[in-house]
C-alpha positions in Angstrom: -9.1 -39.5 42.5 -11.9 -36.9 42.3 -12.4 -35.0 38.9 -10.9 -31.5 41.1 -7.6 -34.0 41.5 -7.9 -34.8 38.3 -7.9 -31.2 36.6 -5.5 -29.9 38.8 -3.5 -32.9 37.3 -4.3 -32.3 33.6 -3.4 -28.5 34.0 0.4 -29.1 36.0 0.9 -31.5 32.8 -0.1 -29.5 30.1 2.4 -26.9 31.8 5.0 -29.9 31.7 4.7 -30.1 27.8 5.2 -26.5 27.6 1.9 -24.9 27.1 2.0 -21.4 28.9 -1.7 -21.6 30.2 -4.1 -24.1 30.3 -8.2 -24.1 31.6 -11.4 -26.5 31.8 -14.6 -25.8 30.7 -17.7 -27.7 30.7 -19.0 -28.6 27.2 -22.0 -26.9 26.4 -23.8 -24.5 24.3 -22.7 -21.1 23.7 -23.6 -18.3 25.8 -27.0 -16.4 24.0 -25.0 -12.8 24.5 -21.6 -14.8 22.9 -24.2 -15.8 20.0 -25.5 -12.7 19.5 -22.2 -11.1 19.4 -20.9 -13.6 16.9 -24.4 -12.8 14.1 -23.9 -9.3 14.5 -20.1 -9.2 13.5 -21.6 -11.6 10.3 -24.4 -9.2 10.0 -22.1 -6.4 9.5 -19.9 -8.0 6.6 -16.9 -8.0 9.1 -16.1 -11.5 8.0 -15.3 -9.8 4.7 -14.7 -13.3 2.4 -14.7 -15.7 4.9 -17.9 -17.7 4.3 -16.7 -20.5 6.2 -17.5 -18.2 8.8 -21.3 -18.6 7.6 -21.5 -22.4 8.0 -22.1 -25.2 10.2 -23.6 -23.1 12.9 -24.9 -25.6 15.0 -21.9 -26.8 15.3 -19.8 -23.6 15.8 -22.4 -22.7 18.7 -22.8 -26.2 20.8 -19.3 -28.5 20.6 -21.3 -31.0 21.8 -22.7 -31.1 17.9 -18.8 -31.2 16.8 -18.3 -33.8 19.2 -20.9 -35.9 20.4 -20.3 -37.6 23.7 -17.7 -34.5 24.9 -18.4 -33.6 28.0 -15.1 -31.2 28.8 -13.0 -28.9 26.6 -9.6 -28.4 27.9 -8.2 -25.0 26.2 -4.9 -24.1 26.2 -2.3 -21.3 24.9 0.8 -21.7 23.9 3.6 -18.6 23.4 5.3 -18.5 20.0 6.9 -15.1 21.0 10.2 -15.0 19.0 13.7 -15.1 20.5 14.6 -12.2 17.6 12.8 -10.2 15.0 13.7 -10.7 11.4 15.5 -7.1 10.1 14.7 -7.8 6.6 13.2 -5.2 4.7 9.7 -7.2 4.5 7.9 -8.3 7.6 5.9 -11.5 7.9 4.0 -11.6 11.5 5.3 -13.5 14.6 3.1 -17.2 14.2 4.7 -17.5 11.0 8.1 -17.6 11.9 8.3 -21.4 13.2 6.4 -24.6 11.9 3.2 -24.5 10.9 0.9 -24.3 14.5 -1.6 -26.5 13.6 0.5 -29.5 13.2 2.6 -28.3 16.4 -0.6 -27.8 18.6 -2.0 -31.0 17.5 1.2 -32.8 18.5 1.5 -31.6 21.9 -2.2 -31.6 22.6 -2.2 -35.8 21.8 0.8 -35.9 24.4 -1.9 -34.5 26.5 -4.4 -37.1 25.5 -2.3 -39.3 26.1 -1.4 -38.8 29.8 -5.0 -37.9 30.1 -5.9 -41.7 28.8 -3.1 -43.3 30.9 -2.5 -41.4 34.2 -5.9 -40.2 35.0 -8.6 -41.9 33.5 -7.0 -45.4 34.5 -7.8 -43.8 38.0 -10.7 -41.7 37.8 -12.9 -43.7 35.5 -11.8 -46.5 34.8 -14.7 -47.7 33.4 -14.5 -45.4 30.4 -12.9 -45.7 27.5 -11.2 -41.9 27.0 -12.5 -40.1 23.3 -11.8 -36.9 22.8 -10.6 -35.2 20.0 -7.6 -31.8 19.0 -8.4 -28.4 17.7 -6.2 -25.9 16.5 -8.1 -23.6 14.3 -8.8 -26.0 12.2 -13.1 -26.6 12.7 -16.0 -25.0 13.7 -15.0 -24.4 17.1 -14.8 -21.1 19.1 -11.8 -21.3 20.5 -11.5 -17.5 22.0 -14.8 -17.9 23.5 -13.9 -21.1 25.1 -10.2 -19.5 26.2 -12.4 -16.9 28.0 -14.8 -19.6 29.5 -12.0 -21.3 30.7 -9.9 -18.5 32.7 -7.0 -18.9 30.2 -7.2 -15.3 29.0 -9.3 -12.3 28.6 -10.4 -10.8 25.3 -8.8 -7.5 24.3 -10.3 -5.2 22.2 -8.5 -6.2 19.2 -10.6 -9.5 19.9 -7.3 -11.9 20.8 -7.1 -13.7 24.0 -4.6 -12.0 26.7 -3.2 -14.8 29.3 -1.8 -12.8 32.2 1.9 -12.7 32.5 2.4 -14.1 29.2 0.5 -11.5 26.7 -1.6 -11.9 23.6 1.5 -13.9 21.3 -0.1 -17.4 21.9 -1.7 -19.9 19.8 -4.8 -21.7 20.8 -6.0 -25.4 21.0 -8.9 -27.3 22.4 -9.1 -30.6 23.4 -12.4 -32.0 23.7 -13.0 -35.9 26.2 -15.7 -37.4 27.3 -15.2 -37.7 30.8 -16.7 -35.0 33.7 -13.8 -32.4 34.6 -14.1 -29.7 36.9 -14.8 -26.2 35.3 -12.7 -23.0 35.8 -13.9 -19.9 36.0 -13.6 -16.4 33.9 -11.2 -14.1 34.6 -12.2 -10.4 36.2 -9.7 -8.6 34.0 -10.2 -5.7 30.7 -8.7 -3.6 29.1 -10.0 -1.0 30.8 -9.4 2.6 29.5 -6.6 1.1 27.3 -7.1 2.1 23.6 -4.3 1.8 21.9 -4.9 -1.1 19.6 -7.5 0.8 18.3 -5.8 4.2 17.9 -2.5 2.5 17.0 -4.2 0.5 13.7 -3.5 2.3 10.5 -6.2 1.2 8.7 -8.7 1.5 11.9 -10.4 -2.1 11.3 -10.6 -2.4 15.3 -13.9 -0.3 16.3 -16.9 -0.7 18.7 -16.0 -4.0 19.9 -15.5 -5.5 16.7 -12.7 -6.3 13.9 -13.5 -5.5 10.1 -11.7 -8.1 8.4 -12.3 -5.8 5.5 -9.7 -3.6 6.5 -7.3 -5.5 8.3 -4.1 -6.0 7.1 -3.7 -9.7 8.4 -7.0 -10.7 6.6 -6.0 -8.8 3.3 -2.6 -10.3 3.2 -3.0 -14.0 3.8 -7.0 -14.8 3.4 -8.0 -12.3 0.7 -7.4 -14.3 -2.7 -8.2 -11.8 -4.9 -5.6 -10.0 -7.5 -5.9 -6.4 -4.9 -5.5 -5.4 -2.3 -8.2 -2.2 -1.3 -6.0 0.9 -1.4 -7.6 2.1 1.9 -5.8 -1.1 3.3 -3.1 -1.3 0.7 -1.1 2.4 1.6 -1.4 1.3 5.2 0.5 -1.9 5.1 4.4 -0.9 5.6 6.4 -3.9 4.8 4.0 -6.3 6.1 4.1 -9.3 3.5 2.1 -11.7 5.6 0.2 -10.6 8.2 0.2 -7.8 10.5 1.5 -7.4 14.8 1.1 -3.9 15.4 -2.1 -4.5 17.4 -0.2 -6.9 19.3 3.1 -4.9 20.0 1.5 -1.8 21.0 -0.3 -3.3 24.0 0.9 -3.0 27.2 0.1 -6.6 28.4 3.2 -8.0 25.7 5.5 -6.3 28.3 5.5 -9.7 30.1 5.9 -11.9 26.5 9.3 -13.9 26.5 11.1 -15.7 24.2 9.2 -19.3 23.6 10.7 -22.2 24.7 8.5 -24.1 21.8 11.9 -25.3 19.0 9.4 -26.1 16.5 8.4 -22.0 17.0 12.2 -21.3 16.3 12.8 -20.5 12.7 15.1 -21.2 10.5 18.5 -19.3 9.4 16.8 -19.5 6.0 13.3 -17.4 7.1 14.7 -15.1 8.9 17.4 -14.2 5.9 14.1 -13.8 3.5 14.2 -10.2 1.9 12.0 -8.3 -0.9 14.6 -9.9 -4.1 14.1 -13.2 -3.0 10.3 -13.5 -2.9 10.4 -10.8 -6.4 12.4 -13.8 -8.2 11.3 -16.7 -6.5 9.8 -19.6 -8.4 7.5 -22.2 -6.8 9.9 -24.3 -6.3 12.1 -22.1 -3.8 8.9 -21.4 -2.2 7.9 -24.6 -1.2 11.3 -25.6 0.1 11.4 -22.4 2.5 7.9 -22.3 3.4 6.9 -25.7 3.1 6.7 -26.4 7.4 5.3 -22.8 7.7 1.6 -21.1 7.9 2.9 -19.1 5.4 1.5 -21.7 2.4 -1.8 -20.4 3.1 -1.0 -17.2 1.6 0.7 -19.0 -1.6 3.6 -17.5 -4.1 1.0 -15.7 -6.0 -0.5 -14.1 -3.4 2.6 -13.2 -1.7 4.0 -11.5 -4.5 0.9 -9.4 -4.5 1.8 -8.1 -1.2 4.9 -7.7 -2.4 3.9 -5.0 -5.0 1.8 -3.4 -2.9 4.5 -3.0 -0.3 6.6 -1.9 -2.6 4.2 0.9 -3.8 3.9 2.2 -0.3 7.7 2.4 0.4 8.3 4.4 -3.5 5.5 7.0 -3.3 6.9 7.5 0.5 10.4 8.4 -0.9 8.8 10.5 -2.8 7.3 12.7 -0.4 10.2 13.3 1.1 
């Protein structure tokens, strides 16, 4: 088995398992341009409180400092497109729907390992004993970057990864190992003159290439942890409670998203019957037994019933101007 048999083998299974794209790169230091782009988004205080974002940049920049020994990342997507959209009068965004993706990714990507460890390196190297090691947005690694390196997906300009026939509603996980794969290659696709991202954000975070956490609804909503909410964000937000899609349903490339065929992305009777009373007089209790499985923890009760005012705010003073 050569290492081209071998990757053509890893991608056809990690289709098996359900992932909707999947791409090799080699492991190596980040691109000097991909750097650059990276300090100057810091440099402009578009990580807003995020100073994770800050640290561990030698690792961040070379995954070979994450992961000493990797030699190949294997990057894949996975759709979490919902079957139906909650009608409730508050809106949490789409990835929050199911179980949390970090422990779903995680699983799926050690099935991966696993046939990795026991269908091909049993062939192709048998010599070696297989290491590698899952990432779902959960370390220093730059996963978009990687998608990109890896022909999984092209970056649009709200900075998510777009996998061809699929869309931009895709979660994604690396898998680093220690064994020679063979690399695939960028794809030759933008956005081209498309815009509407950009002109379709209310708050206009998405500008000359870049995102401003500061003004994005997503970042206010779930990684903000303060008591408010900026009111240049805060009369912009609708009914989004947790996170924000409009980016993401305006653009032309979610024509092609479909229902995912993930059940752990399928949620609950109990989510998608959620509304503004429940979270106003719900207890901790009640929010850890309907939100326990989902991403929607991050966020917290507190912080939910923030958004909660907020979005109430917004939909009072608007039935007042009419």
């Amino acid at each position: 088995m050569t290492k081209e048999e071998a990757s053509i083998l890893i991608k056809q299974k990690a289709y098996e398992l359900g992932f909707s794209a999947c791409g090799i790169a080699k492991a190596e230091a980040v691109d000097a341009s991909a750097v650059a782009e990276q300090e100057e988004w810091l440099a402009k205080g578009f990580a807003a409180g995020m100073d994770y974002m800050h640290k561990n940049k030698n690792l961040r920049y070379d995954p070979r400092e994450l992961v000493p020994g990797a030699k190949s990342l294997i990057i894949v997507a996975m759709n979490y497109y919902p079957k139906q959209e909650s009608q409730s009068d508050v809106s949490f965004a789409y990835y929050s729907y199911g179980k949390d993706y970090h422990f779903v990714l995680k699983k799926y990507l050690s099935y991966l390992f696993k046939y990795i460890e026991e269908d091909i390196c049993s062939i192709l190297c048998p010599d070696i004993e297989l290491e590698g090691r899952c990432f779902t947005d959960s370390a220093p690694m730059m996963e978009r970057y990687w998608a990109k390196k890896a022909g999984v997906g092209f970056q649009g300009r709200n900075r998510l990864i777009i996998v061809p026939k699929v869309g931009s509603f895709c979660f994604l996980g690396t898998l680093t190992v220690n064994i020679d794969l063979s690399p695939d290659k960028p794809l030759n696709i933008s956005c081209g003159k498309c815009h509407k991202c950009e002109e379709s954000c209310p708050t206009h975070a998405i500008c000359s290439g870049f995102v401003d956490s500061n003004k994005c609804i997503s970042y206010q909503t779930i990684e903000n942890r303060t008591d408010t909410i900026p009111d240049s964000v805060a009369y912009s937000m609708g009914s989004n409670i947790y996170g924000c899609d409009i980016c993401q349903k305006v653009c032309p490339w979610n024509k092609f998203a479909k229902a995912t065929n993930i059940p752990e992305f399928s949620p609950s009777d109990n989510f998608m019957n959620i509304d503004s009373s429940m979270i106003e007089n719900m207890g901790s209790g009640e929010f850890k037994r309907l939100f326990k499985e989902t991403a929607v923890v991050r966020a917290g009760l507190k912080n939910l019933k923030r958004n909660l005012g907020y979005v109430k705010k917004t939909f009072d003073s608007s039935r007042i101007d009419e």
